[in-house]
C-alpha positions as CSV (number, residue, x, y, z in Angstrom):
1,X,-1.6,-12.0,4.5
2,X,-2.3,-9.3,2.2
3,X,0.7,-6.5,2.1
4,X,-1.6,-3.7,1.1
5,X,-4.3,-4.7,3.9
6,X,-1.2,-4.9,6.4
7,X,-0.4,-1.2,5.1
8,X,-4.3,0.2,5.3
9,X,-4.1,-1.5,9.4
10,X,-1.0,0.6,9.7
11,X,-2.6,3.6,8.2
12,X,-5.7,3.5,10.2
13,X,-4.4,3.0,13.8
14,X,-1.7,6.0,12.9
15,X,-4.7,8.0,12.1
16,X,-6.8,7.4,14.8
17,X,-4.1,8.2,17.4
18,X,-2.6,11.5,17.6
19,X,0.3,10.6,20.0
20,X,1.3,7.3,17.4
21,X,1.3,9.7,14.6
22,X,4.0,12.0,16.6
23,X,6.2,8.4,17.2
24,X,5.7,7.7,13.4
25,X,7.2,11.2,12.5
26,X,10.0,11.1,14.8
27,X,10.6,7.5,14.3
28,X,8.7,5.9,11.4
29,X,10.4,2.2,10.8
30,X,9.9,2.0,14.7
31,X,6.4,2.2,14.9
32,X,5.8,0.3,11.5
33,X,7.9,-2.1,12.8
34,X,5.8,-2.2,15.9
35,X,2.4,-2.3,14.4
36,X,3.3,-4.7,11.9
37,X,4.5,-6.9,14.4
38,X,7.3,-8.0,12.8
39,X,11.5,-6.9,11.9
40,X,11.3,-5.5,8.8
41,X,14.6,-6.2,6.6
42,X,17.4,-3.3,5.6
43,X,15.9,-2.3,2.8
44,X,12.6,-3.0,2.3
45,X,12.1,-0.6,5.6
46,X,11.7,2.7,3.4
47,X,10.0,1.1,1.0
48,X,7.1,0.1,3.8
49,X,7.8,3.5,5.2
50,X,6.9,5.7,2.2
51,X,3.8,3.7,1.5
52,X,2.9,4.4,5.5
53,X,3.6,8.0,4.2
54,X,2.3,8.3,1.3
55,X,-1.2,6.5,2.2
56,X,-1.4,9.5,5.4
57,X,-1.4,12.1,2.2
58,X,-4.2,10.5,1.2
59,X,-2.9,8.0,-1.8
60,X,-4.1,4.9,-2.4
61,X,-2.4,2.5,-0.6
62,X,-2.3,-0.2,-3.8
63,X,-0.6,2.6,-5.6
64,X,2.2,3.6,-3.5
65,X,2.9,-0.1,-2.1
66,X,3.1,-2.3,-5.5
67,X,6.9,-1.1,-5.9
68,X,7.4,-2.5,-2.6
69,X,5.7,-5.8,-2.5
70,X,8.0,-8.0,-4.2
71,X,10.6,-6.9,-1.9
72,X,8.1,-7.9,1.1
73,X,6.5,-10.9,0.3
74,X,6.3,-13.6,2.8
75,X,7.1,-10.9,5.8
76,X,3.8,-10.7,6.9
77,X,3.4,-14.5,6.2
78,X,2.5,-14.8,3.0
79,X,2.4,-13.6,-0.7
80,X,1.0,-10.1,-1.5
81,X,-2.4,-11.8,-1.8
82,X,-3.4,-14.7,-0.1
C-alpha cells in the first residue's frame, strides 16, 4: 500500500468529520492509529502525526510524508509504492 495515499485517506475522513478532527487534536496518534487501522511503532508515530498535520494546513501530503516513509515502510503492508 502506498504510504502517502494511506496519509491523503487519513486526511480526508479528518476533514470531512468535525467531531474526528476534535479527537485528532486532543489525541492525534489515537485516531491515526485508528484510521490507519494498524499500531503504529514508537517513533515513527510523530512522524505519521505531523504529516496528518501538516497535510490539514494544506501541504502536500508527498512533501511532508517522504522523511517519514522509510521509517514506515511495510506498516501498511507494503513499500511506499506498491
Amino acid at each position: 500500500m502506498d504510504v502517502k495515499a494511506k496519509v491523503e485517506e487519513i486526511v480526508k475522513k479528518i476533514q470531512a468529520d468535525p467531531n474526528l478532527l476534535k479527537e485528532f487534536q486532543s489525541d492525534p496518534v489515537k485516531v491515526v492509529e485508528k484510521l490507519a487501522g494498524v499500531d503504529i511503532p514508537d517513533g515513527v508515530e510523530d512522524q505519521l502525526v505531523a504529516g496528518v498535520k501538516n497535510a490539514l494546513a494544506g501541504n502536500k501530503v508527498g512533501n511532508v510524508v517522504d522523511s517519514a516513509v522509510d521509517a514506515v515502510k511495510g506498516l501498511f503492508g507494503g513499500n511506499k509504492e506498491e
